[in-house]
N, C-alpha and C positions, 0 to 999 in steps of 0.2 A: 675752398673749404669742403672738409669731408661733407657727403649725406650727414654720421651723427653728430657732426659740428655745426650742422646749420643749427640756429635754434627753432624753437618749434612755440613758444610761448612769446607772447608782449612784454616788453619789460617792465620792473615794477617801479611806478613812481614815489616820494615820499609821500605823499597823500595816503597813498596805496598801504603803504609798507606799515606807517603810523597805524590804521587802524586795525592790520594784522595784530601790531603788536598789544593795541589795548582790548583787543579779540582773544590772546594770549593768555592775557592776565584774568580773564575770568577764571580760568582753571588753576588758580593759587586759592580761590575761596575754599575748596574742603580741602584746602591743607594751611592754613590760614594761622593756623596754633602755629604749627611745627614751625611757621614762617617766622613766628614770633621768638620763638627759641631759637631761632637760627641771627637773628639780630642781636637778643641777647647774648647770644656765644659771640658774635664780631665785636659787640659793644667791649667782651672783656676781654679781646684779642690787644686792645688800647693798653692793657699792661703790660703787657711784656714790651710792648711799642716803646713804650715813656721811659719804662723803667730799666733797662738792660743797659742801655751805653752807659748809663751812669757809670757801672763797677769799674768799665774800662779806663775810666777817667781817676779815677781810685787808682787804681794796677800803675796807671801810666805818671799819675804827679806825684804819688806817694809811696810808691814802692820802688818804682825804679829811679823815678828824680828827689827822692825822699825830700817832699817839699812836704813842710809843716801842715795839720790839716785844721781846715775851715768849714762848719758845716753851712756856712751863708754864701760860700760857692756855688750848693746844691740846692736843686728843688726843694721843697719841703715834705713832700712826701722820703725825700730819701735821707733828709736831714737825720733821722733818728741810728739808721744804720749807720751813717757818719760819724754822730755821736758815740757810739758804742765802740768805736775802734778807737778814739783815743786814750793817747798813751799805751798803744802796741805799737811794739817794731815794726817792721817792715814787713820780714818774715810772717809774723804773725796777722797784720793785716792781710797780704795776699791770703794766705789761708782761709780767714772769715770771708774773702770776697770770693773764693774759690767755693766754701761751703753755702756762701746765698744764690750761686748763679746756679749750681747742682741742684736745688732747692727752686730756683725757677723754673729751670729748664725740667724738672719731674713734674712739676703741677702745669707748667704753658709750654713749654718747650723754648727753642729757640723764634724769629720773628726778622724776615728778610723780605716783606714787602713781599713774597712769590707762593702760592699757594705747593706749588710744586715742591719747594726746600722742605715743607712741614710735613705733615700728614698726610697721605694724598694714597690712590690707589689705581690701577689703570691698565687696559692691556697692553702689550706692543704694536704699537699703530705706525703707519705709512702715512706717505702723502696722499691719502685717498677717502673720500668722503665715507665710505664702507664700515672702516675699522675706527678712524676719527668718530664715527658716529655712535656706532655699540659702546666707544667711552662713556659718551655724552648723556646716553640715558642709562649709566653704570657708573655715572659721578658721586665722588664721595671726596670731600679733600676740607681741608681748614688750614686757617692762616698761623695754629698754635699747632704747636706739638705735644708731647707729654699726654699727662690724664687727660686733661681739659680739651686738647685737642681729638684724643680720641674718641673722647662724646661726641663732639661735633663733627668727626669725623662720619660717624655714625649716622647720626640726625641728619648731613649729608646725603647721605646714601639712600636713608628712607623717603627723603623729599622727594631724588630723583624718579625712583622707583615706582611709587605712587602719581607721580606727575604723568610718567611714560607711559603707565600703564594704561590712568583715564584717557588721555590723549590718544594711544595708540589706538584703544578698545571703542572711545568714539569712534574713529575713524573705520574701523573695520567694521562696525554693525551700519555707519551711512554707505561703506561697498555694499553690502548686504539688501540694501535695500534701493537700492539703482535699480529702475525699470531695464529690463530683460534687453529691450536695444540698446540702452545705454550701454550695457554688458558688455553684449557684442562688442560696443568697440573699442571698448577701455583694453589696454594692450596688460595680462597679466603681469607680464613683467615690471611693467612701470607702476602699477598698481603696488605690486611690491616692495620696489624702492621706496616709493612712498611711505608705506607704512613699515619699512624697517629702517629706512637711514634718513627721512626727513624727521618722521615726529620727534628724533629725539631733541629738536632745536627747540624746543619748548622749554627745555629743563635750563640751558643759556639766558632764554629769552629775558625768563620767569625770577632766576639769580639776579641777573643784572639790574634788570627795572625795579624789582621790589628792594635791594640789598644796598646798589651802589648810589642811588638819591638819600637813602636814610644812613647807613652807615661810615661810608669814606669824607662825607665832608665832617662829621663826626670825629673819626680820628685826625682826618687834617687839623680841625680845631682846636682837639686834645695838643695834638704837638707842636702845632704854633704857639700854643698859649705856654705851653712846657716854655719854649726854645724865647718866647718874649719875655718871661719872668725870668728866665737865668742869663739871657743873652739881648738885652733889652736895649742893650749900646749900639749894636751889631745890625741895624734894622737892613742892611743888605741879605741876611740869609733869612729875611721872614719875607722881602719883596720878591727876591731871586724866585722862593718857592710859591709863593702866590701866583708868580708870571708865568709859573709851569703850564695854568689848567688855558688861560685864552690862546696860550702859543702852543699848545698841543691840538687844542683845537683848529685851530687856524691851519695850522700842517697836514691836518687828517683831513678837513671839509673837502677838497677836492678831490678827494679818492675816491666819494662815498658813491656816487653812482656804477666807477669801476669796479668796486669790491660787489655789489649786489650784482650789477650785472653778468659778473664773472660767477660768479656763487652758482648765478639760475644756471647759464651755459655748462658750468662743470658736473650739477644735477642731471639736466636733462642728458646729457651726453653717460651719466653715469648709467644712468632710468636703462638708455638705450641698451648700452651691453645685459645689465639685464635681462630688458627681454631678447637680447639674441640669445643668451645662454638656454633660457627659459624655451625661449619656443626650440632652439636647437636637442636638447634634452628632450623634449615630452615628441618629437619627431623621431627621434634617433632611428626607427625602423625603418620610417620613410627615406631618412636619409643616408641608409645604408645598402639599403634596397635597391635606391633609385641611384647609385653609387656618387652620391651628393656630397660627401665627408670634405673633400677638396675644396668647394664653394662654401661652405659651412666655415669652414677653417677660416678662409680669408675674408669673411664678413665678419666672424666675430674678431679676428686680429683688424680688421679696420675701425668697429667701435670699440674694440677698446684701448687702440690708439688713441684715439679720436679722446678716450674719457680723460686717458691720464696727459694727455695734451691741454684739455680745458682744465683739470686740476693747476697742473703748472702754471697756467694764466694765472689762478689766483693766488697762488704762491710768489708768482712776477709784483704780482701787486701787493703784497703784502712786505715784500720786502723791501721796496719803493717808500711804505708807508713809516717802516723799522727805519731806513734811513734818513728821511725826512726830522721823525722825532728825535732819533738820536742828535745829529745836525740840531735840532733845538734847543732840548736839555743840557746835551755839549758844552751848546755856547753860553748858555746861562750860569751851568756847574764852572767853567773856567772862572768866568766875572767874581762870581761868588767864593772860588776857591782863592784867586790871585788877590781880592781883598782883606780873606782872613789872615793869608799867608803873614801881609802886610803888618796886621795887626798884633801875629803871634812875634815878630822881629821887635816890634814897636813895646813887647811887657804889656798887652792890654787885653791879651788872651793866653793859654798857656796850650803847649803841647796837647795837653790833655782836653782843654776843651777842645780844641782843633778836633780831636778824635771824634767827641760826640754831636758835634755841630757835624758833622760829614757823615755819621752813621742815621744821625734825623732826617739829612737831607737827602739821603738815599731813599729815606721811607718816605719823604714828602714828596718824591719825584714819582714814585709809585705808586702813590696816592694819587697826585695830582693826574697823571696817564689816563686812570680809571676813570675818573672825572671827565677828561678832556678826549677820552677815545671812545667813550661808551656808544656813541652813534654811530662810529664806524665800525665798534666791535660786533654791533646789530645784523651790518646789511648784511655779511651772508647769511646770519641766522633768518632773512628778511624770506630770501630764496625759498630757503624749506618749509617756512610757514607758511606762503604763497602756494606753495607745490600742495601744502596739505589743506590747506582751505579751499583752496579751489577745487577738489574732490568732493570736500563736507558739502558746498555750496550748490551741486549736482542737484537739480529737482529732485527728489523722489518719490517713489513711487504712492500717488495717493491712496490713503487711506480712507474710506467712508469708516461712521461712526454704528449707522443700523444692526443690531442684530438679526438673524435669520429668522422671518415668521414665526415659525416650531421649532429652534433650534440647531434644525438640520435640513438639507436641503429635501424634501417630499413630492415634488414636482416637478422639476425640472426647468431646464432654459428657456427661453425664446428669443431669437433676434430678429431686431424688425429694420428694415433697410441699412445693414452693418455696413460701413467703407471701411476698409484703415491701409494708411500708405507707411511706409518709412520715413526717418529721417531725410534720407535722401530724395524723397518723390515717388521712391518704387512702389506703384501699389499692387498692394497685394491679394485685396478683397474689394470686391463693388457690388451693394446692394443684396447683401447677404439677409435672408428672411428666412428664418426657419424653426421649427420646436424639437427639441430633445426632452424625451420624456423619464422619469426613474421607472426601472422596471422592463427598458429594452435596450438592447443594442443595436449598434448606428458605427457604418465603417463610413469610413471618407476616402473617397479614390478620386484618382487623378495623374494624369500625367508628375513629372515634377516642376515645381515653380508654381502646382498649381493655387496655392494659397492653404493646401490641408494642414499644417503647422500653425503656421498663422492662426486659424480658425481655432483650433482646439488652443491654442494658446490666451485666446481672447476670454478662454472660461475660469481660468485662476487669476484673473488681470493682471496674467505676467504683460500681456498689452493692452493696449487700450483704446476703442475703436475713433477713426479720426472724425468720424460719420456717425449717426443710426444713434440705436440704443440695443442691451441686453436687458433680461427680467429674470432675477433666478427666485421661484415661485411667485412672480408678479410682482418683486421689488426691485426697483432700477438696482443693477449690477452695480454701477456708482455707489451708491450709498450704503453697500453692506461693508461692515468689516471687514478689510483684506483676511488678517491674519483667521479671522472665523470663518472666512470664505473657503479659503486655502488649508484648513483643518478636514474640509467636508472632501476634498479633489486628492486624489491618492493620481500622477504623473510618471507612468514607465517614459523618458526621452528617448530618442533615436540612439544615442550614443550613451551605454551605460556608465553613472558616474557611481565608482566602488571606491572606499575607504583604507587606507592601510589598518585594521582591523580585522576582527575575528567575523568568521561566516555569522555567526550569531548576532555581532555588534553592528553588521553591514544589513542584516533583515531588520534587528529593532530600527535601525535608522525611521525608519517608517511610522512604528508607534513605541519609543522608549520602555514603559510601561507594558508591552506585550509580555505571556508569560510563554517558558520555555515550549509547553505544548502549542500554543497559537503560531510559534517560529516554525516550528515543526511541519504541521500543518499549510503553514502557509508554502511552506517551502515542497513540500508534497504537489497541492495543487497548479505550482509553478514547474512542476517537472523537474525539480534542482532534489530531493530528497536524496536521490539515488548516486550522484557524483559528489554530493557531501560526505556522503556516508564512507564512501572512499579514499577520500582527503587523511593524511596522516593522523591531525586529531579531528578528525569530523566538525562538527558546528564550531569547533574551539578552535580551526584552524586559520593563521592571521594570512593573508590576502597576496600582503605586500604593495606597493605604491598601483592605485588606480588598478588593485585584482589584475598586477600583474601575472600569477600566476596561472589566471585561467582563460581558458577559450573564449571569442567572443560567444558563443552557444552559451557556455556555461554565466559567462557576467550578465547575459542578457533573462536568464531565470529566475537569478538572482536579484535582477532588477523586478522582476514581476513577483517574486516574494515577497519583494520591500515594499510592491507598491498593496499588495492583498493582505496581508497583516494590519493594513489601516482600516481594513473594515469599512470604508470612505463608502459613504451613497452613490459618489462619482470616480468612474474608473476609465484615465485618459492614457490609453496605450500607443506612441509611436513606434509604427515596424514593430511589433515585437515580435515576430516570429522571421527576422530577415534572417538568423545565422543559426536558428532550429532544423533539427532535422526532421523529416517529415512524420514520424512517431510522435515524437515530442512534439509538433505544430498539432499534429490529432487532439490531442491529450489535450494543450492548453485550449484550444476555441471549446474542447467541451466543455473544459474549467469556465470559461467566461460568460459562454452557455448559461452555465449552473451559476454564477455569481450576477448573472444578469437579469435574472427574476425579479431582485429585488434592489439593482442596483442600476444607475447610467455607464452603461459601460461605452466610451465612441474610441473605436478603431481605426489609424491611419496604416494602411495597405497595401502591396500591391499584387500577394499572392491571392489567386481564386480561393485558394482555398483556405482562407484564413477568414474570408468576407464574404463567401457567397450565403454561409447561415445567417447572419444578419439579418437584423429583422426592418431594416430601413439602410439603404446605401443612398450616399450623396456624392455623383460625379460631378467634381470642381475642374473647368480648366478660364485658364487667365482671371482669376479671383471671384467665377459665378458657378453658383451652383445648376449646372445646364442638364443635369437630371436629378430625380427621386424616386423609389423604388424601393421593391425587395428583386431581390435577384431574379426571380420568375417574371415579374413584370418588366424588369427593365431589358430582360434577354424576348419579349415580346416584340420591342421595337427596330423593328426592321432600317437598317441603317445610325439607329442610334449611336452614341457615342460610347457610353456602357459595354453594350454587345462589342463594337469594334475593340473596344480595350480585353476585352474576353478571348474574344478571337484570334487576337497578336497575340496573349497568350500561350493561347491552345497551339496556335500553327507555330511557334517558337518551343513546346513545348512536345512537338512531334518531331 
C-alpha cells in the first residue's frame, strides 16, 4: 500500500457513527419550518404516485381493447373521471385521458420513484468525492415535476444551502480558534478538504433521517392501500412488495462496515492530495529554485493515484451492493409477475390492470429500497461527518470570562516561574520570571531555538504556559477575556501574512474602523509611505495572493502598519527589520522609539542595531533568561553571553 493509502484515522464503529448522526440533526432546528414544507411537498408527491397509472389502464382496456367501461374497476378517487367518459368513443376517450394527464403532468409532473427523472439540477460530476460533493451542498431536486415540483425544487435548494452554510461556517470559526500548536500541525490542506467536501454530507445526512422515517412508509401506505382496494384478490403483489423492505435489508447489512470504511479511506486519501497540491503551490519557488518540480510531480501523481484508487474501492462496493439488491427484487418481481401473468390467462385480471399493478410495483420497489438501504446509504455519509466532527471536537482555545481592570492594559505583564513545553515534550521555556512594563521597550535575543517566540507568544495566549503563572496588570492572564486580551496586542509575525486585497484593506486589517488619514500615517511611520505611493494605484492598489507582488522589505512594512494603526498598548514585533534596509531599520526603531513612551513595545532580534536602544534586553538560550540589561550594562560583562553575541556580530560584520 501507497504512503496515501495507508489510513491515517481508526475506523468508525456503529456506536460511533449513530451518534454523529443524532449530532447532525441538531442543525435541522433553525431550519425546521422549511423542513416541514418540504414533508408536505413529499406528502403531495402521493398523487401523482396513486393517480397516473390509472389513465393507462383506461388507454389500454378501453381504447385499444374497447372493453365496456366500469367505474367499480377504479379506485374511487378516480371513479368520477371514469364516469365522465361514458358514452364516448374511443377516440374521444383517449383524448380526455390525453387532456387530464397534460393537466397532471403541468401541476406534478411525471413520477418514476427517482428524484433524477423529475426536477433535479446538478453539475457534471466524476467518480470523485470533489465534484460529488459541491453537488451535495448545491442540492435541489423533487420527486414531482411541473409547477409543484418546481417549488419544491426550490425549497430544496434553500434547505441545502442554509444547512451548508451553518455547518460549513461552524466548522471554520472552531479552525479559527484551535490553539496556535494545534495549528501548527493541522496540515492546511486537509483542513480544507474538510471543510469544502466533507461538510456537505450533512445536507444527505439531514434529508434522509428526517424525510425517509416520516415520508416513504407514508407513500408505501398510500399505495398499498390503493392496490388492496382495487386488487384485494391479488394479496401476492401487496406480500411480494412488503418483502421488498426486510430482504433489502438483509442484502445491504453486510456491506455496511465496507461502505463506511471505504468512504473514510477514500477521504483521507482525497485530504492527502490536497495537501500535496496545496503545499506544492504555496512552495512553488522553493520548488523551482531548488530544481524540485521532478519530485513534486511524482508525489503528487502518487497521491493522487492513491485517491482515485480508494474512490474505486468504494465504487467496488457499491456495485456488489446494486447486485445483491437487484438479485433480490429480481426474484421477488418474477414470483409476482409469473403469478399475475397466470391470472390475466385465467379472466381474473385484465391487460390493463396488469399495466398498473407493474407501474405500483415499480414505485413500491423504490419505496421499499429507501426503507431497506437507508443504513447503508448513511455510512459513507458516516466518514465525512466523522472527518468534520472530529475537528469541531478539537479543545479550544480557552477563553477566560474577566474583563481588564481599566479596560485596557496600563501596567503591564509579569511572569513568575513560566515553563511551557510542546505537545511533543519539546520544551521550550524553564522558569521564566520577569516584568514588562507599558511605557518601555524590551528586545529578546538569543541564539535560535532559544525560546524568544515562544515567550512573546505566551502574551496574547496564542499559548499557554504548562508551568507558572502570567499577571496582565495583576490579573491572572487565565481569566481575562481572550478576545479583550487580544484586542489590547497589536503582532508583526516573523513571516508577513498579506491579503489578496488593496494596500488600504491589508493596513485596516488591523483596525477596520481606522480612518484614511490613520492608514496613512501609520503607513508613514512603518516606512511603507514611500513605495505605496509608487504602486500603480497607490493605497488602492490590490496585492494579489499573499502580497505576491511585493518584496519581502516591502510586506514586512506593511506588516508593521497593520500592526501601528491598532493604536494597541502592546506592541509584539518578530524580526521585523530582518529584510529592511538599513535606512529603513534607522527610521523604524525611531518610530518605536516614539511609540514606546506610551506603549509595551517587546522586540525579537538579532540585529544590534535594532536592540541595542532598548531600554531592557533579555538574553534567552535553552528556554532561560541567562541575562537582563540595557545594552550598556550587559556589554559591562566581561565574558558574558550578551557581549559574546555582540561580538560574533561585530567580527562577522568586519
Amino acid at each position: 500500500m501507497s504512503r496515501a493509502l495507508r489510513p491515517v484515522a481508526r475506523p468508525i464503529g456503529n456506536r460511533e457513527a449513530l451518534r454523529d448522526f443524532a449530532r447532525a440533526l441538531r442543525y435541522v432546528r433553525p431550519v425546521r419550518g422549511l423542513f416541514a414544507r418540504k414533508v408536505a411537498f413529499m406528502f403531495l408527491a402521493a398523487v401523482p404516485a396513486v393517480v397516473l397509472p390509472w389513465p393507462g389502464k383506461v388507454l389500454v382496456d378501453h381504447v385499444i381493447q374497447d372493453m365496456p367501461l366500469d367505474a367499480t374497476d377504479y379506485p374511487f378517487f378516480f371513479q368520477p373521471f371514469v364516469d365522465s367518459l361514458d358514452g364516448m368513443a374511443p377516440a374521444g376517450i383517449a383524448m380526455m385521458v390525453v387532456l387530464f394527464v397534460v393537466l397532471m403532468l403541468a401541476v406534478f409532473g411525471g413520477w418514476s420513484g427517482d428524484e433524477r427523472d423529475q426536477t433535479s439540477a446538478g453539475l457534471a460530476q466524476g467518480q470523485d468525492q470533489a465534484t460529488r460533493s459541491e453537488n451535495a451542498a448545491n442540492d435541489g431536486h423533487s420527486f414531482m415535476g411541473g409547477l409543484v415540483g418546481w417549488f419544491e425544487f426550490r425549497l430544496t435548494l434553500r434547505i441545502s444551502h442554509i444547512l451548508n452554510h451553518h455547518y460549513r461556517s461552524r466548522l471554520f470559526e472552531r479552525i479559527q480558534q484551535l490553539p496556535m500548536a494545534r495549528l501548527d500541525d493541522q496540515r492546511i490542506g486537509d483542513a480544507m478538504y474538510r471543510l469544502m467536501y466533507d461538510t456537505p454530507q450533512i445536507t444527505e445526512v439531514c434529508m434522509r433521517l428526517v424525510l425517509t422515517p416520516i415520508v416513504v412508509p407514508f407513500q408505501l401506505a398510500a399505495a398499498v392501500w390503493v392496490m388492496s382496494m382495487v386488487f384485494g384478490a391479488e394479496p401476492v403483489v401487496i406480500w411480494g412488495a412488503v418483502a421488498l423492505v426486510p430482504l433489502g435489508f438483509l442484502v445491504t447489512l453486510p456491506f455496511t462496515s465496507a461502505v463506511r470504511r471505504r468512504g473514510q479511506l477514500a477521504r483521507e486519501t482525497g485530504a492527502v492530495t490536497t495537501t500535496t497540491i496545496e503545499e506544492g503551490m504555496s512552495n512553488i519557488l522553493a520548488v523551482q529554485g531548488l530544481g524540485g518540480a521532478q519530485h513534486e510531480r511524482a508525489r503528487f501523481e502518487e497521491d493522487s493515484w492513491s485517491s482515485f484508487t480508494g474512490f474505486r474501492q468504494v465504487v467496488l462496493v457499491w456495485i456488489a451492493i446494486s447486485i445483491a439488491g437487484i438479485a433480490a427484487a429480481g426474484g421477488v418481481g418474477l414470483v409476482v409477475l409469473y403469478s399475475l401473468t397466470d391470472r390475466v390467462f385465467e379472466g381474473a385480471l385484465t391487460i390493463g390492470d396488469l399495466s398498473v399493478i407493474m407501474v405500483y410495483y415499480g414505485g413500491l420497489v423504490f419505496l421499499a429500497e429507501n426503507v431497506a438501504r437507508l443504513w447503508i446509504y448513511l455510512q459513507d455519509n458516516a466518514a465525512g461527518l466523522r472527518r468534520v466532527f472530529e475537528l469541531m471536537d478539537e479543545p479550544a482555545d480557552p477563553s477566560g470570562s474577566e474583563p481588564l481592570p481599566r479596560g485596557s492594559i496600563r501596567e503591564g505583564f509579569a511572569f513568575e516561574d513560566v515553563h511551557f513545553a510542546y505537545p511533543d515534550g519539546t520544551e521550550a521555556l524553564r522558569g521564566v520570571s520577569w516584568e514588562a512594563s507599558v511605557g518601555s521597550v524590551v528586545a529578546l535575543v538569543g541564539p535560535a531555538g532559544a525560546g524568544k517566540t515562544t515567550l512573546a507568544c505566551l502574551l496574547p495566549r496564542f499559548l499557554l504556559p504548562t508551568r507558572g503563572r502570567i499577571r496582565v496588570d495583576g490579573l491572572p492572564l487565565d481569566d481575562v477575556d481572550r478576545d479583550v486580551l487580544r484586542a489590547q496586542i497589536a503582532f508583526v509575525f516573523q513571516e508577513p501574512a498579506l491579503f489578496d486585497a488593496s494596500v488600504e484593506e491589508n493596513i485596516r486589517t488591523g483596525c477596520p474602523d481606522a480612518s484614511a488619514e490613520q492608514v496613512r500615517r501609520a503607513a508613514e511611520l512603518a516606512g511603507a509611505a514611500e513605495f505605496i505611493e509608487r504602486l500603480p494605484q497607490g493605497y488602492a492598489t490590490r496585492l494579489g495572493r499573499a502580497g505576491g507582488r511585493l518584496s519581502m522589505g516591502q510586506k514586512q512594512r506593511l506588516s508593521i502598519a497593520r500592526a501601528l494603526v491598532r493604536e494597541a498598548p502592546v506592541l509584539i514585533l518578530d524580526e521585523p527589520t530582518s529584510a529592511l534596509d538599513p535606512e529603513t531599520e534607522l527610521r523604524l526603531v525611531q518610530t518605536l522609539r516614539e511609540v514606546g513612551r506610551d506603549r509595551l513595545v517587546l522586540i525579537i532580534a538579532h540585529r544590534l542595531s535594532t536592540i541595542r536602544n532598548a531600554d531592557e534586553i533579555l538574553f534567552l538560550e535553552e528556554g532561560e533568561i541567562r541575562e537582563r540589561g540595557s545594552h550598556a550594562e550587559l556589554m559591562t560583562r566581561a565574558g558574558g553571553a550578551y557581549r559574546r553575541f555582540v561580538e560574533l556580530q561585530t567580527t562577522a560584520a568586519a
